[in-house]
ChimeraX commands (.cxc) that place a marker at each C-alpha (Angstrom):
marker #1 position 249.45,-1.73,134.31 radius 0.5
marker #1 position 249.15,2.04,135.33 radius 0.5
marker #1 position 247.94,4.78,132.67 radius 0.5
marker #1 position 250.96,7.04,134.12 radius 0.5
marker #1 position 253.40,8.21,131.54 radius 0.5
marker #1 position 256.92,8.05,132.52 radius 0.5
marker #1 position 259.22,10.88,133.29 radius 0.5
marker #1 position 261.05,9.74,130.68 radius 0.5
marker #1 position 259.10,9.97,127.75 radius 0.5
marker #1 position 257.67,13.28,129.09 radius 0.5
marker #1 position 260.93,14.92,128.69 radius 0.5
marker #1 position 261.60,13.15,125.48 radius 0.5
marker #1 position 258.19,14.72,124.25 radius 0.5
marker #1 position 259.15,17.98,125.77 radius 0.5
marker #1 position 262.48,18.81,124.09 radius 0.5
marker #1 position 261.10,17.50,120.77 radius 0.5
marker #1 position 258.66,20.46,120.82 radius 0.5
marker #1 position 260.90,22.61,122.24 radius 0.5
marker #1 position 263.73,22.26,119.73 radius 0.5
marker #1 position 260.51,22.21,116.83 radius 0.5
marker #1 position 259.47,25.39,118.20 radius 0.5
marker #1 position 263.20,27.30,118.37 radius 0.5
marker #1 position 263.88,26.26,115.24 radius 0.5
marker #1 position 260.56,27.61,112.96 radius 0.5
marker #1 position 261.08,30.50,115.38 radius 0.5
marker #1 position 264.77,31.50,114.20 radius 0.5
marker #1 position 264.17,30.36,110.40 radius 0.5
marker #1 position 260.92,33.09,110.19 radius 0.5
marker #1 position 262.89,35.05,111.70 radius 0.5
marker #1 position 265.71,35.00,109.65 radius 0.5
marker #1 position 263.11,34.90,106.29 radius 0.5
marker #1 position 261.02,37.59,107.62 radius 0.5
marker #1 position 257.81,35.42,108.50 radius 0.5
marker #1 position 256.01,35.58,111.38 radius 0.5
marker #1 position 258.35,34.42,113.44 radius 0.5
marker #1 position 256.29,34.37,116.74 radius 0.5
marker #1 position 253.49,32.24,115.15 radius 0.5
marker #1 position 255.35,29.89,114.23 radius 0.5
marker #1 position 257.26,29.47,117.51 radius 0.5
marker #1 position 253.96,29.30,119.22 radius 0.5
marker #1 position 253.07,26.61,117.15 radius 0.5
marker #1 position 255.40,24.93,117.41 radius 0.5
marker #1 position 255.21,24.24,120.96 radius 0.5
marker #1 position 251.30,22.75,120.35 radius 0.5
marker #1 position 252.23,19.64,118.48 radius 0.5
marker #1 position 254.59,18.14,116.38 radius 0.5
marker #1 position 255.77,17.15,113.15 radius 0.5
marker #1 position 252.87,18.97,111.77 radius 0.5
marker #1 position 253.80,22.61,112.04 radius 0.5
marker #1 position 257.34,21.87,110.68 radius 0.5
marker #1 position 255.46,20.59,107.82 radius 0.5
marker #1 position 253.51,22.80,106.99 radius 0.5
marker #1 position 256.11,25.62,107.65 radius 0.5
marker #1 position 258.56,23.96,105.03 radius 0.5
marker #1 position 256.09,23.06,102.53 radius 0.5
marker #1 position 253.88,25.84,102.72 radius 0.5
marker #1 position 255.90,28.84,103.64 radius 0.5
marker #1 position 259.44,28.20,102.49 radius 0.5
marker #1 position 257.72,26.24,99.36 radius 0.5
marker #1 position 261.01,23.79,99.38 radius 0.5
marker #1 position 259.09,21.90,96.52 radius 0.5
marker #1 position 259.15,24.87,94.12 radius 0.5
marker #1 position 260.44,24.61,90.43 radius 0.5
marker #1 position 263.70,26.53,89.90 radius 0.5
marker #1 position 262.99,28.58,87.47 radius 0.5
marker #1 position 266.71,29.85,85.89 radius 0.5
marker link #1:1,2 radius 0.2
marker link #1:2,3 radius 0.2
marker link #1:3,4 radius 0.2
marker link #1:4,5 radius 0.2
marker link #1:5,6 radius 0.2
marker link #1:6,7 radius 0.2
marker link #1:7,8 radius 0.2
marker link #1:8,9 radius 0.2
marker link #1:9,10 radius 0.2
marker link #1:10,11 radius 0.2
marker link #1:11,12 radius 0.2
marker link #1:12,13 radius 0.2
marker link #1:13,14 radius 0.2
marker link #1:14,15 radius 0.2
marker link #1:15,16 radius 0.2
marker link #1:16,17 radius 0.2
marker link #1:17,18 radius 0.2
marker link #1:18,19 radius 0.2
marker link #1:19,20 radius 0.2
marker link #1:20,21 radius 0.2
marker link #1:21,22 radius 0.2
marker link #1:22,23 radius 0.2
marker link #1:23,24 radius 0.2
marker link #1:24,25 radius 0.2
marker link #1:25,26 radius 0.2
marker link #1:26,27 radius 0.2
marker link #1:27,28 radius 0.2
marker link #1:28,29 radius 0.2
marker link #1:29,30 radius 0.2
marker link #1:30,31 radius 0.2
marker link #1:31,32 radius 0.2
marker link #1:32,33 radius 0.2
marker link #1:33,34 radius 0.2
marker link #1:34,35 radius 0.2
marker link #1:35,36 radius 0.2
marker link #1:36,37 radius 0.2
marker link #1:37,38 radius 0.2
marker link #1:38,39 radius 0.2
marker link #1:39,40 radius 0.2
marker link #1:40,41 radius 0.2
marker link #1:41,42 radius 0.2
marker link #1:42,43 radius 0.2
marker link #1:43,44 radius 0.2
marker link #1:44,45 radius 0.2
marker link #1:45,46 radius 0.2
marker link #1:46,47 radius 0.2
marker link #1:47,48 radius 0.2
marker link #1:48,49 radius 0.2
marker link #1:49,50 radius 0.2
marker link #1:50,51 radius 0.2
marker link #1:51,52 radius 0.2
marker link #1:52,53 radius 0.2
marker link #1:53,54 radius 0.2
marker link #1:54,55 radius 0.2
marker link #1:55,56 radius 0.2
marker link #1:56,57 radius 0.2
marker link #1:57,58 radius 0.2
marker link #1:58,59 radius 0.2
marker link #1:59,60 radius 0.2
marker link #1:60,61 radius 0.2
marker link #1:61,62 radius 0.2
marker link #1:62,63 radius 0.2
marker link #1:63,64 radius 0.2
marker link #1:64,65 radius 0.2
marker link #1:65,66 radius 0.2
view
């Protein structure tokens, strides 16, 4: 068995970041964040920066207080 990946999962791999990374990119930039971070992080790894974007910086888990 060879230890090459295949194209195929490369480019699966690839547009998963990708698409990670243009998202957190347009959503700081719409909320005023640091927009670029967060696209450059986005491209290191994934699901972690998504994470940590939504929990952390967009605090989706907050109590509405009305």
């Amino acid at each position: 068995m060879s230890n090459e990946l295949s194209p195929t999962l490369i480019v699966f791999v690839a547009a998963i970041l990708l698409l990670q990374s243009v998202y957190l990119f347009l959503d700081a930039r719409k909320r005023n964040h640091n927009y670029w971070l967060w696209g450059i992080v986005g491209l290191i790894q994934a699901p972690m920066p998504t994470l940590f974007y939504l929990l952390f910086v967009r605090k989706i888990f907050r109590k509405k207080t009305d």
